[in-house]
N, C-alpha and C positions, 0 to 999 in steps of 0.2 A: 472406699471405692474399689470392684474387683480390678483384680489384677490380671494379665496375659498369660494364655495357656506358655508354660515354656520347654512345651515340645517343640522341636525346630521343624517349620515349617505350618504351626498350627496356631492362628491368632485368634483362637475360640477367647473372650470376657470370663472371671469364674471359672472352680472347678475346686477340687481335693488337694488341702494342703498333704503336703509328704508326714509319710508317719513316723513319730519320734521313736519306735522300735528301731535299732541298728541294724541289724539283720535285715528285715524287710527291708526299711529304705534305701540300703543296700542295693535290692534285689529295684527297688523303683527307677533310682540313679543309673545301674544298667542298661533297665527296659530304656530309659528316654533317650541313652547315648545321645547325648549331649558334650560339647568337648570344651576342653575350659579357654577362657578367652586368655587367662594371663600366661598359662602352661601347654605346649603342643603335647598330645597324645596323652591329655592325661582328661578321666572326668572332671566335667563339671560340678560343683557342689551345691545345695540347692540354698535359699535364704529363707527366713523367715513366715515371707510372704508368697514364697515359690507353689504353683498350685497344679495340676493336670486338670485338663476339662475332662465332664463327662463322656466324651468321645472315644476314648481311647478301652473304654472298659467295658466289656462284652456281658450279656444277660447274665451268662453264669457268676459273676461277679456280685451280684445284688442278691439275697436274700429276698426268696418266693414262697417262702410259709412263716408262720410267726411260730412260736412256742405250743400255741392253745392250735394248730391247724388251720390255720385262717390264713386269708391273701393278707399282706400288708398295704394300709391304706398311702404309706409312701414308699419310693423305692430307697432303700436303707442297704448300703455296701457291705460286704462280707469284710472280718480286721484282716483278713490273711489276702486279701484279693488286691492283684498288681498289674498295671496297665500292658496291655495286649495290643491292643488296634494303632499299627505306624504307618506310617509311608510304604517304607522299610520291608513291613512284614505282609502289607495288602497288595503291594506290588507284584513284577513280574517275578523276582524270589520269594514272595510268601505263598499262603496256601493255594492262592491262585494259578500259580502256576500247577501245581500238584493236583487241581484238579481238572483244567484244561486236558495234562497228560493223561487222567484217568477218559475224560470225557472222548479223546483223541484214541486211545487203543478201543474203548469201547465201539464208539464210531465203523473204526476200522473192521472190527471184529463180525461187525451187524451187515456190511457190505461185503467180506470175504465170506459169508453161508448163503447171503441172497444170490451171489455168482454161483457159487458150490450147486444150490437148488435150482437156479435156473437153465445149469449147464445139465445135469439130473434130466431134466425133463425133456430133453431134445433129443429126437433116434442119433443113433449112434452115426450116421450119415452126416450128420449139422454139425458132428463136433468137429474142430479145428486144432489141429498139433501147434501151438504156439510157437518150436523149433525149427518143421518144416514152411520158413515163410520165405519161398522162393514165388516170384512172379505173385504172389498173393494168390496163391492155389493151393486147395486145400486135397490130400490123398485118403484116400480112401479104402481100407483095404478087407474091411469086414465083411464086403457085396458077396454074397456067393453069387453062381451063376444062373439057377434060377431066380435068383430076386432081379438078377441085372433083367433076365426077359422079361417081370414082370412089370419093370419100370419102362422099360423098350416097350410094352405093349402098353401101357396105359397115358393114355392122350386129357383123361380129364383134370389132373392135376399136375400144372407146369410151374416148374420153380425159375425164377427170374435170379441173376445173380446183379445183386444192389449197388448203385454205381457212386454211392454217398463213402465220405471219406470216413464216415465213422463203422464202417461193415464191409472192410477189404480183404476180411478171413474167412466170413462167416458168408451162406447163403442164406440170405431173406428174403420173404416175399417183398416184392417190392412197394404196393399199394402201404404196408407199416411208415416205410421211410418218406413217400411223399402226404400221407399224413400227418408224419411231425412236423413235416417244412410246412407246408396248408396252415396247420394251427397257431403259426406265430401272429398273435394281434401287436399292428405295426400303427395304428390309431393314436394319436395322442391322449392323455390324458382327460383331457376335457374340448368336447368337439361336439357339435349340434347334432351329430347324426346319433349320439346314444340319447338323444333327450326329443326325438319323435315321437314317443307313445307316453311321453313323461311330462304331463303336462304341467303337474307342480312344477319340477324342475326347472321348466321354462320360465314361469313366471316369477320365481323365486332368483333363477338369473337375470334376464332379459329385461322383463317387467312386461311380456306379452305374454298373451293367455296361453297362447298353441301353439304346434309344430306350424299349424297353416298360416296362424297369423304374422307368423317369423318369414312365412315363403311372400306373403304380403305385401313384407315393408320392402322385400327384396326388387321383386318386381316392380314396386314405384319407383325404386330409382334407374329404373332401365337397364338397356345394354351398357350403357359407359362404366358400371360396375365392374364388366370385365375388360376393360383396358384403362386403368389409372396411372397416372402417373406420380408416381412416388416420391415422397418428399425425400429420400435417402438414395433408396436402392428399389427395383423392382423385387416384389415377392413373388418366391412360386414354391416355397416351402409347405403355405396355408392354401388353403379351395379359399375359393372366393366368399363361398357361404361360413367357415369357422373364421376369415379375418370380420364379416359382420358380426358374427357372435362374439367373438373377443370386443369388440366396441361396443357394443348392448352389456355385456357382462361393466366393462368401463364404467360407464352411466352407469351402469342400474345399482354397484355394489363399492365402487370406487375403489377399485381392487387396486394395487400398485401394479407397478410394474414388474418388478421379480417376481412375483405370487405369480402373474399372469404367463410370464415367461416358462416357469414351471410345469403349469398347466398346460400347455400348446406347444412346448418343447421347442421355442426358438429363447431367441439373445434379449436382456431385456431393450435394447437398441433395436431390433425387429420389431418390439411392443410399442415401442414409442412411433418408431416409422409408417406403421399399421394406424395405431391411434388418430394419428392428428391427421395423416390423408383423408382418413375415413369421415372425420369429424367436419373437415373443409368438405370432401366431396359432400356428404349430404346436407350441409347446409345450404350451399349453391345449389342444389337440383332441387329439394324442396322451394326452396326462395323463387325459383322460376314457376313453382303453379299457384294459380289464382287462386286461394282459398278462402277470398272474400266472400260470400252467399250474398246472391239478391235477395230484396226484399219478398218476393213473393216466395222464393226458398225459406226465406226466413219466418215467416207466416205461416208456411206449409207443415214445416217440424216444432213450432211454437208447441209447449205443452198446451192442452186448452185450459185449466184454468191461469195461466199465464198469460194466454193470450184474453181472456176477457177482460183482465184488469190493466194488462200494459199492452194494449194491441199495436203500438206503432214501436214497440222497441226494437232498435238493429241491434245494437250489442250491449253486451253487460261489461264494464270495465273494472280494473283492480291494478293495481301496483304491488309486486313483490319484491324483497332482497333475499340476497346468497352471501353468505360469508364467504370472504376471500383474504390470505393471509395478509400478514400486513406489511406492506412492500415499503423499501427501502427509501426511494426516495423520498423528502419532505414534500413537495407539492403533489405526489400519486396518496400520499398518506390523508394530505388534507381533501383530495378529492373525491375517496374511497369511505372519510370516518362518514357513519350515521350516527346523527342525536339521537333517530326513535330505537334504532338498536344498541348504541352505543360500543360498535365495532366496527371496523373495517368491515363494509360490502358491495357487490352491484345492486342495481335496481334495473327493473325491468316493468314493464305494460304489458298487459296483458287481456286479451278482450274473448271473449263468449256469445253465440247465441242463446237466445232461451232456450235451446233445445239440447246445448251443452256441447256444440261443438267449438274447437278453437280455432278464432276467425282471425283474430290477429295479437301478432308478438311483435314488441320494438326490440331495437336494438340495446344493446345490455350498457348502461352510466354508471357513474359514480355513487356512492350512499350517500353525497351531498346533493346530489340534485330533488327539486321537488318534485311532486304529483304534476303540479303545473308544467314548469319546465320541459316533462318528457311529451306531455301530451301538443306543446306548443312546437316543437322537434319533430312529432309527427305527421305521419299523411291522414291521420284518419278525418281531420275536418275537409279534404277534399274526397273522400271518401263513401262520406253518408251523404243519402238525396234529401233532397225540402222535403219536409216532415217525417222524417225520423225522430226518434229519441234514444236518447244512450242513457242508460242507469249506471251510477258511478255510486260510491262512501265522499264523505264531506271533504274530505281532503280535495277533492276535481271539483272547485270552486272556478268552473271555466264555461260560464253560460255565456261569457263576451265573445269567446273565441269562433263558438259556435252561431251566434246569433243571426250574424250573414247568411248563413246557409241556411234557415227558419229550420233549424233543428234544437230540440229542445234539451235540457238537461235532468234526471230525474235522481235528485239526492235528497236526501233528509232536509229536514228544515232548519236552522239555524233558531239558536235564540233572540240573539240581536241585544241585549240590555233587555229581556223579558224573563222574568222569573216564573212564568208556565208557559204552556201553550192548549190552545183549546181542542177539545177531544175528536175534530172529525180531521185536524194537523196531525194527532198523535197515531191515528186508526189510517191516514196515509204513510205516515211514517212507518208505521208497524208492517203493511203491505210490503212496500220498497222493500223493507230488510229483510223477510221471506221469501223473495223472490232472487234479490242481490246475493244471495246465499250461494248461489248456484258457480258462480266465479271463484268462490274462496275453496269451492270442494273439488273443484278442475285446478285449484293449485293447489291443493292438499294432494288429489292424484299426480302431479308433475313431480310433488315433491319425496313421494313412495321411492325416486332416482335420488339415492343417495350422495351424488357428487353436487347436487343443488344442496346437501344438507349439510354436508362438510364443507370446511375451508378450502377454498382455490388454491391452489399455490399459483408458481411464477406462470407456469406454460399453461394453466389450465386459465388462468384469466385475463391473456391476453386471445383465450377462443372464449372468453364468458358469453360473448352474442352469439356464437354459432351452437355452445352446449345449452344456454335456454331454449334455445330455438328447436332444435332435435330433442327434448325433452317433453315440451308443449307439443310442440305434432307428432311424436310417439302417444299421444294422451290421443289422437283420432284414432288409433290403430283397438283402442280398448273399447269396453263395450259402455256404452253410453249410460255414465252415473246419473242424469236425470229421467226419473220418468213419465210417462207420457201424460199424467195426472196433474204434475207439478206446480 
C-alpha cells in the first residue's frame, strides 16, 4: 500500500523512495528539512518506506532523450537528481519573490521613459518645475517678448487651466479631463438596457424573444409596478425595468442568489427582497384579468383542421409536477411524495385552447393528490357553458362531474376487461391524441424556465402557485407554438 509524501506539509500517496548512496541522501534529508520528532534541532532520518512524491522535482530532473536520441516513452528520473519544489522555496523567499523584484524594477523602468517621452513632447511653456509648487503656479521664464505678443495677439487658441485634482501643475486643455470623467461606465454588470438590440441574449435570459416583448410584460402590469411595497426595505438602487429583469432571469435560469447579487451589484438580501415582491406582485395583477376566452373567441383562433374534427372544444387539459426539495416535516413529506414520479413534487392543471393559448392555471398541490382531486377543487365546471367539451389524457376520468353542465368529456377509451378494440374506437383515439398534443408542448414551453425544472427549495415552494402561474402566462407573451393548420 503507498505510503505519505514525508515532506512536511505535503500528503501526496506515492512517490521515490530515498537513495541508498550516502552523499546524495544526504543532499535529499536536507532538501526536505524535516526535524526529528525524538531530537530538537537535529534532522530527521528517513525509513525504509520513507518516499517523496513526484511533486517536488522539476522537468530537469527526468531524463528527455534516450541513448539512441529518441523521447522516452516514460518519464525516468536522473540518479544524480534531488528534490527542489517546497513550501519553503516557492514561497515569498523562493524564486518568486526574485522575480516579482525583477518584474517590479522593470515595471518601473517602462513608466519612468513613457513620463521622460511624454514630458519631451510638450513646448517648453507646459513644463512644470516640480520644486516651484507654490499656489500650484507654474513659472515660466523661457517667453521672450516677442512670443509673449504673439500669444497676446492670438485669440484662436485658448488654454483653460484644469480644475481636476490630478493636474494642479500642469495646463491642460480642459475638454481631455471631462472626457475621462464622461467615460466612466457606472452600469451594472448585467442590466436590460445592454441587451436591446441582443435578442439572443434576451431570450436566453428571460425566456422572451425581444427588447419589445420585455417592454410588453412590463406594461401589463401597469402603473403599480412603480410604487411597490417591499417585502424588506424599499429599492432605489435598481430602475424598475432591471428589478424585472433580474426576476425573468430568476425564472428563466434559476440563478441563485449570490450569482445574481454579483451581477446587479446589490446584497444578496436585495435579491431576495426584489424576488419574492416581484413574484407576489405579478401573480396578483395577472390573477385579476380574465383570461378565460369565450366560446366564439375560441372558435375564431381554433386551427381549422382542429376545428373540423373537435369543433365544440373550450379547452385542452393536462396535469403537470415540479420537483420540490424534500421538506422536513413528516406530514409535508407524505403530502408532496409522487408514486408516478417517485419524488417529492407539486402538481398543478393546466388548460389550453386549440389555438394554444393558456386559458387556465390552478393552484399548485401536493404530488399526492390526483388528476381527479384538482379538477374537483376547481372552477372550471362552472366555467364551461352547455355544450362544450374539454379533451383531457385518461387519467380526467370525470364525465360525472361535468355531466350537469351537458358538457362533455373527450378522452381515449378505456379497455374495460376487453382485449381489443374495434378500429373506428382506435382511429378516434388516434384523433384525440394528435390534437391532445398541443397542452404537452405549452408545457414543454413553460418548462424551457428552469426553476419549474430544478428542485424548489423551502422559499421557493411555499410561492409554488404564484411561480406556476407567472411561468404559464409568460408562455402568452411568446409567439404561438401551434399553427394555424394544426
Amino acid at each position: 500500500m503507498p505510503t505519505c509524501c514525508c515532506v512536511p506539509g505535503c500528503s501526496n500517496r506515492g512517490g521515490v523512495a530515498f537513495p541508498k548512496d550516502a552523499v546524495l541522501r544526504a543532499k535529499w534529508i536536507q532538501a526536505v528539512r524535516r526535524e526529528s520528532s525524538e531530537e530538537k534541532h537535529k534532522l530527521w532520518q528517513p525509513g525504509p518506506s520513507s518516499v517523496v512524491c513526484h511533486n517536488h522535482f522539476t522537468a530537469s530532473d527526468y531524463i528527455t532523450e534516450t541513448s539512441y536520441g529518441t523521447t522516452p516513452t516514460y518519464r525516468k528520473r536522473k540518479a544524480d537528481a534531488v528534490p527542489s519544489i517546497f513550501l519553503w522555496t516557492s514561497g515569498p523567499n523562493g524564486n518568486d519573490r526574485e522575480e516579482r523584484l525583477i518584474s517590479r524594477n522593470k515595471r518601473q523602468r517602462t513608466l519612468k521613459a513613457a513620463s521622460v517621452t511624454s514630458e519631451s513632447d510638450l513646448p517648453n511653456e507646459f513644463i512644470c518645475d516640480a520644486d516651484t509648487n507654490v499656489a500650484y503656479e507654474c513659472e515660466v521664464s523661457s517667453i521672450s517678448q516677442d512670443d509673449t505678443q504673439l500669444i497676446s495677439d492670438s485669440t484662436s487658441s485658448e488654454v483653460h487651466v484644469c480644475d481636476c485634482k490630478f493636474c494642479n501643475h500642469c495646463n491642460h486643455h480642459k475638454t481631455d479631463c471631462e472626457d475621462a470623467a464622461t467615460n466612466t461606465d457606472t452600469t451594472p454588470m448585467m442590466s436590460v438596457e445592454r441587451f436591446i438590440h441582443n435578442n439572443e441574449g434576451m431570450l436566453f435570459y428571460t425566456g422572451l424573444a425581444t427588447y419589445n416583448d420585455f417592454r410588453h410584460v412590463l406594461y401589463s402590469l401597469g402603473d403599480a409596478s412603480y410604487d411597490l411595497n417591499y417585502l424588506y426595505y424599499k429599492v432605489t438602487s435598481l430602475s424598475i425595468e432591471n428589478q424585472l429583469f433580474l426576476t425573468l432571469i430568476k425564472l428563466r435560469q434559476h440563478t441563485r442568489n449570490f450569482e445574481l447579487s454579483w451581477w446587479f451589484g446589490i446584497s444578496p438580501k436585495g435579491v431576495e427582497n426584489i424576488w419574492i415582491t416581484w413574484v407576489n406582485f405579478m401573480y396578483y395583477q395577472w390573477k385579476e384579468i380574465d383570461f378565460w376566452p369565450s366560446r366564439d373567441l375560441v372558435k375564431f383562433y381554433s386551427p381549422s383542421d382542429f376545428f373540423s374534427k373537435f369543433p365544440t372544444t373550450r379547452v385542452i387539459i393536462d396535469g403537470t409536477e415540479c420537483p420540490v426539495m424534500k421538506p422536513k416535516p413528516p406530514v409535508a413529506q407524505q403530502a408532496t411524495y409522487s408514486t408516478y414520479k417517485n419524488r417529492n413534487t407539486i402538481k398543478v392543471l393546466v388548460g389550453c385552447t386549440p389555438g394554444g393559448a393558456v386559458s387556465y392555471i390552478s393552484d399548485a398541490y401536493g404530488g399526492s393528490v390526483s388528476d381527479r382531486q384538482i379538477v374537483e377543487r376547481s372552477a372550471m365546471m362552472n366555467m364551461c357553458d352547455p355544450g362544450d367539451s374539454i379533451m383531457s389524457d385518461k387519467g380526467f376520468n370525470v364525465q360525472d362531474l361535468f355531466a350537469h353542465q351537458d358538457v362533455a368529456i373527450n378522452i381515449p377509451t378505456f379497455f374495460r376487461k376487453k382485449n381489443r378494440m374495434c378500429g373506428k374506437t382506435v382511429l378516434r383515439d388516434r384523433k384525440i391524441s394528435s390534437k391532445r398534443v398541443h397542452i404537452e408542448r405549452i408545457i414543454g414551453l413553460a418548462k424551457t424556465f428552469r426553476i419549474l425544472k430544478e428542485p424548489l427549495n423551502a422559499t421557493e415552494t411555499k410561492l409554488a402557485s404564484e411561480i406556476t402561474f407567472i411561468c404559464f402566462m409568460l408562455c402568452n407573451f411568446r409567439r404561438c407554438i401551434v399553427p394555424g393548420h394544426a
